[in-house]
C-alpha positions as CSV (number, residue, x, y, z in Angstrom):
1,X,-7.6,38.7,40.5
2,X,-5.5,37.5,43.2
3,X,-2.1,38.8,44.0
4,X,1.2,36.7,43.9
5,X,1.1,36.2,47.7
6,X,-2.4,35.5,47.7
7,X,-2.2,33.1,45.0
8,X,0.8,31.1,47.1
9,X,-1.8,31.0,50.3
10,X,-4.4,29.4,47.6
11,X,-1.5,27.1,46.1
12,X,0.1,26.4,49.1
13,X,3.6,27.3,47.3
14,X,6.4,29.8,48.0
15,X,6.2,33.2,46.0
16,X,9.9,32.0,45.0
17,X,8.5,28.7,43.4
18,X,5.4,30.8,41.8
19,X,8.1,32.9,40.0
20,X,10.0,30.4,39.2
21,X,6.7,28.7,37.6
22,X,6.6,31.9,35.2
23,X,10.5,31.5,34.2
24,X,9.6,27.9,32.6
25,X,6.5,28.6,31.2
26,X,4.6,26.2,33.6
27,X,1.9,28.9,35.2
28,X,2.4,32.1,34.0
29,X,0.5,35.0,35.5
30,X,-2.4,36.6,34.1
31,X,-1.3,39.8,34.2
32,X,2.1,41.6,35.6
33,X,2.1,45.1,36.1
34,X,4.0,47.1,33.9
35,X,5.1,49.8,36.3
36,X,5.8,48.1,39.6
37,X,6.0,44.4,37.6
38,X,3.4,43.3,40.3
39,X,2.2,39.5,39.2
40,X,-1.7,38.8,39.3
41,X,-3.7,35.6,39.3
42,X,-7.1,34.7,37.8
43,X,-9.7,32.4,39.1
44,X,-9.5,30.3,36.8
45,X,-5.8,29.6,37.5
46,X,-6.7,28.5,40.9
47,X,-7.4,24.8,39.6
48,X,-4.5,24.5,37.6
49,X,-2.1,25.9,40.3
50,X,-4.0,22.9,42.9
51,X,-3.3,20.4,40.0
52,X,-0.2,21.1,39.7
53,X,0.8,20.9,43.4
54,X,-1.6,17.3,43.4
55,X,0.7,16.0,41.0
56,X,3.8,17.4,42.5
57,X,2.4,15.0,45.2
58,X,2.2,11.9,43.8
59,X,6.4,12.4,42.1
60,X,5.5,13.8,38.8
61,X,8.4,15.9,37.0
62,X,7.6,19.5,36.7
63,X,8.9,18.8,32.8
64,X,6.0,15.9,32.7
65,X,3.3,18.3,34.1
66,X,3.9,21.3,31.9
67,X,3.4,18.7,29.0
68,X,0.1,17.6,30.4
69,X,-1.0,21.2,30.6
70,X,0.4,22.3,27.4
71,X,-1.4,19.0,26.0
72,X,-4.2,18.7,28.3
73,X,-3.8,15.2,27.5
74,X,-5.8,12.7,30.1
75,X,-4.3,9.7,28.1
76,X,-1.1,11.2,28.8
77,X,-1.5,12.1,32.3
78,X,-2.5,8.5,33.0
79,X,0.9,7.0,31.6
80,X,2.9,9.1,33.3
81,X,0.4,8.3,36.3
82,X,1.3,4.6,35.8
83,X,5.2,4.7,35.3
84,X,5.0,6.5,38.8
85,X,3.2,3.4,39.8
86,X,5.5,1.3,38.5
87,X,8.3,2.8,40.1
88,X,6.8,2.9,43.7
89,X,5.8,-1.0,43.3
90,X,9.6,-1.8,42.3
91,X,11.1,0.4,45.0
92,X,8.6,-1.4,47.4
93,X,10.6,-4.8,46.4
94,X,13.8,-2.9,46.7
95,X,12.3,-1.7,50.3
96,X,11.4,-5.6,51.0
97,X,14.3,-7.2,50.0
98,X,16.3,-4.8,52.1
99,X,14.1,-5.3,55.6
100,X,14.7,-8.8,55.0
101,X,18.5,-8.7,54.7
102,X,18.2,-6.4,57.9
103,X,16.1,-8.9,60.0
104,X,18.6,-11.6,58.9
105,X,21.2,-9.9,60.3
106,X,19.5,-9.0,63.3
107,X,18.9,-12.8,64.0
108,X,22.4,-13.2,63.2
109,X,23.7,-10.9,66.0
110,X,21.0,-12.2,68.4
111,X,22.4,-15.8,68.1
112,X,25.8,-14.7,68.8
113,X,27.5,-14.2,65.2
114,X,30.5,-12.2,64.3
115,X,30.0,-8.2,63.5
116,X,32.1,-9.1,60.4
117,X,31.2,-12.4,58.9
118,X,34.0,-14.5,57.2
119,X,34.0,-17.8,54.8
120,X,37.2,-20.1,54.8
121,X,37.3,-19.4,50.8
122,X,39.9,-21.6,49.2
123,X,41.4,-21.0,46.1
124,X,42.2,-23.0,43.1
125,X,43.1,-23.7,39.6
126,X,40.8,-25.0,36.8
127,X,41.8,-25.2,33.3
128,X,38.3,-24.5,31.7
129,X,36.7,-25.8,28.6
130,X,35.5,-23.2,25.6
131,X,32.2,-22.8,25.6
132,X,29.7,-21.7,22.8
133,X,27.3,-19.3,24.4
134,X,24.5,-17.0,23.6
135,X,25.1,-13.5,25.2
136,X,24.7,-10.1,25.0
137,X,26.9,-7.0,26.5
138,X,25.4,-3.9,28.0
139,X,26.4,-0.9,29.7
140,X,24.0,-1.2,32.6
141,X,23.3,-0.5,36.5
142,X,23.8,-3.7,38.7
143,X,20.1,-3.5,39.5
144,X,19.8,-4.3,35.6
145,X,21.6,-7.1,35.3
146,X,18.7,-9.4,36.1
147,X,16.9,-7.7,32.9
148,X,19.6,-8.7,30.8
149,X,19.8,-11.9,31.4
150,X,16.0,-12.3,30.7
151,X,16.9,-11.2,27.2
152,X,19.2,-13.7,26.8
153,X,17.4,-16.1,27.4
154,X,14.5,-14.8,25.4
155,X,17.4,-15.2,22.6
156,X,17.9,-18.6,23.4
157,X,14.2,-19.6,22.9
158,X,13.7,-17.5,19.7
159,X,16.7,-19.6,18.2
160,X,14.6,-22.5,19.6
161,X,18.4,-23.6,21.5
162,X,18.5,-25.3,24.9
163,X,20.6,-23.8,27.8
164,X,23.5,-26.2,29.0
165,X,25.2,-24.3,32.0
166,X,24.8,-21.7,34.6
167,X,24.6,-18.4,33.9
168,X,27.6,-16.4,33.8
169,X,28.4,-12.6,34.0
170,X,31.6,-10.9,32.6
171,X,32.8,-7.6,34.1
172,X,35.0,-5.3,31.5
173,X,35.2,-2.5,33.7
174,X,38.9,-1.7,35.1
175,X,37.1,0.3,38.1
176,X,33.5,-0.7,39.6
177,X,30.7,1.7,38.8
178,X,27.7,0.7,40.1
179,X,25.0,2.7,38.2
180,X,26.7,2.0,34.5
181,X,28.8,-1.8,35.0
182,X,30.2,-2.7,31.5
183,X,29.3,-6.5,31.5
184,X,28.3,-9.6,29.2
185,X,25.5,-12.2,30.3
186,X,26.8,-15.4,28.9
187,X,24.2,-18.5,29.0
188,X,26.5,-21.8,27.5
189,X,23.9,-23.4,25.1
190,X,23.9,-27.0,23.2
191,X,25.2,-25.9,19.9
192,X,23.1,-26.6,17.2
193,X,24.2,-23.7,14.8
194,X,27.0,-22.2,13.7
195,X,28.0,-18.6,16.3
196,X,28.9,-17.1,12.4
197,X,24.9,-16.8,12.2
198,X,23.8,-14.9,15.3
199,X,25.1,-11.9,16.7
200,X,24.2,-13.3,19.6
201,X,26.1,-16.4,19.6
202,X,29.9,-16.7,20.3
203,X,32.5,-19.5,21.5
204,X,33.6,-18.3,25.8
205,X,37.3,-19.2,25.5
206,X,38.4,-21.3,28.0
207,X,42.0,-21.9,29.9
208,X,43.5,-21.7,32.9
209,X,41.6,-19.7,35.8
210,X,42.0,-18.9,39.4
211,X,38.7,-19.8,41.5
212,X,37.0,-19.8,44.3
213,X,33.6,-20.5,45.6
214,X,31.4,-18.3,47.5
215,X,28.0,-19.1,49.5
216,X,25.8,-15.8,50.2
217,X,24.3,-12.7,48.9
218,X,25.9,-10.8,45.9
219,X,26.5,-7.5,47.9
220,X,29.4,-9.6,50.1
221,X,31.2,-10.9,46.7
222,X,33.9,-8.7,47.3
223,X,35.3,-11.0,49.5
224,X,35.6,-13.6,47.3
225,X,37.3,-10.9,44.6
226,X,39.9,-10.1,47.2
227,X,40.6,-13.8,48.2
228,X,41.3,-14.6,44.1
229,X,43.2,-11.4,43.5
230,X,45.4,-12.3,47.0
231,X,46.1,-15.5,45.8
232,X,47.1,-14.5,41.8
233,X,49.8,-12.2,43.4
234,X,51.4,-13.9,46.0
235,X,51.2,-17.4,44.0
236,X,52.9,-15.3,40.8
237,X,50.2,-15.7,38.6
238,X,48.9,-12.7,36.4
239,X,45.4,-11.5,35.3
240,X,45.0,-13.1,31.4
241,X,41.3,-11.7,31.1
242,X,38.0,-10.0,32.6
243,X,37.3,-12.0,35.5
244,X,33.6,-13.4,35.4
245,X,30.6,-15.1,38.3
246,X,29.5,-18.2,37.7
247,X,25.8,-18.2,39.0
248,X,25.5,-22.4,41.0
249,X,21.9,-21.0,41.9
250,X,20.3,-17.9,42.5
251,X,16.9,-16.3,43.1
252,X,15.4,-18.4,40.4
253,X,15.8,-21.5,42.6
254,X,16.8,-20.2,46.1
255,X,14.7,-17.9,48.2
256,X,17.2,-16.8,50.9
257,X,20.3,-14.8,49.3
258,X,22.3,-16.5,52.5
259,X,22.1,-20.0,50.4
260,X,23.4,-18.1,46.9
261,X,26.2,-20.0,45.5
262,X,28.7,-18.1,43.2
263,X,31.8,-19.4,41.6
264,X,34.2,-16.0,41.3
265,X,36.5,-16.6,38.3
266,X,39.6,-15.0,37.6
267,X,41.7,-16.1,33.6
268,X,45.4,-16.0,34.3
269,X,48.3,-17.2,33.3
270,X,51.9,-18.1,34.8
């Protein structure tokens, strides 16, 4: 048998950790002393203590390994496995899209661009029409929002309707919170059915809005929020509903975020 500091040489893990492996029932020692409460290690729990730090490695939970090893489940180790995959190939894109917002930038400053880049954003009113769209609400991280609208449109095929407009998101939320955004993907459709039918269906009431349009990536709308909001208060207008994006374009038919076009929409009334 192999002592508890021998066994962290072999595991290549703190004492601290190995102890704190026996608390949650992940690697328990083979024996513990009853008088000095001295832990001891077996050879056989030299593979399982490497397995564990392998898999430690390559991101998996310590609540995910224990049920491998409770299990001893391959099949389930090779999910697990995967989703870890998954997530690694989707923060790759994340890591991508990022560099290439950063090399943009850099060009920017090397051909003599403002630190702090400004649009001449003009304002105005548009009294719009109602609209019957399909849509669906969700509590959901901005990164998510994308996913939504795929579902919404996955509605409008199963109802075998045709989109007629750009793509619009709602935002409920009184204060911004990026990880759980209260919003509603709105797709306006040719009506062919009644919005009494679907739960996925409903008329977008229209009426008098403040707007404003913005070219560029989603992370700089803010400016376009502040321009609206500026021009509701000192032209004595007041908010009459959750302001919404209207999406021109976007990654579906532009490559460069720099060429996004987003119409920022704000209900009010006098």
């Amino acid at each position: 048998m192999y002592t508890i500091g021998q066994f962290s040489k072999i595991g290549k893990v703190s004492t601290k950790t190995l102890r704190y492996y026996d608390d949650i029932d992940l690697l328990k020692p083979i024996h513990v002393d009853s008088e000095n409460q001295y832990r001891y290690y077996s050879d056989e729990q030299v593979l399982i203590i490497l397995l564990i730090s392998e898999l430690k490695e390559y991101g998996l939970k310590l609540e995910e390994i224990k049920v491998v090893l409770d299990r001893q489940n391959a099949a389930l180790l090779k999910e697990f496995l995967m989703n870890k995959i998954a997530e690694i190939d989707n923060e790759m894109q994340r890591n991508l899209k990022l560099r290439n917002l950063i090399q943009s930038k850099i060009i920017k400053i090397e051909s003599g661009g403002n630190l702090m880049e400004t649009q001449d954003l003009k304002v105005e009113l548009k009294e719009r029409e109602t609209l019957t769209v399909a849509s669906r609400r969700a509590t959901t991280s901005m990164e998510n929002i994308s996913n939504v609208i795929g579902k919404v449109f996955e509605d409008i095929y199963h109802m075998n309707l045709q989109p007629s407009g750009p793509v619009m998101t709602v935002y409920y939320d009184k204060e911004f919170d990026v990880e759980n955004a209260d919003i509603e993907i709105c797709i306006p459709i040719i009506k062919k059915v009644s919005t009494e039918k679907s739960d996925n269906l409903k008329e977008f009431m229209g009426g008098l809005t403040a707007c404003t349009t913005f070219i560029g990536p989603y992370s700089k709308l803010g400016a376009a929020y502040a321009k609206v909001m500026k021009w509701i208060e000192e032209n004595d207008y007041k908010n009459a509903g959750a302001p919404y994006d209207i999406y021109l374009n976007g990654p579906r038919t532009v490559n460069n975020p720099d060429q996004f076009i987003t119409e920022v929409c704000f209900p009010v009334i006098k």
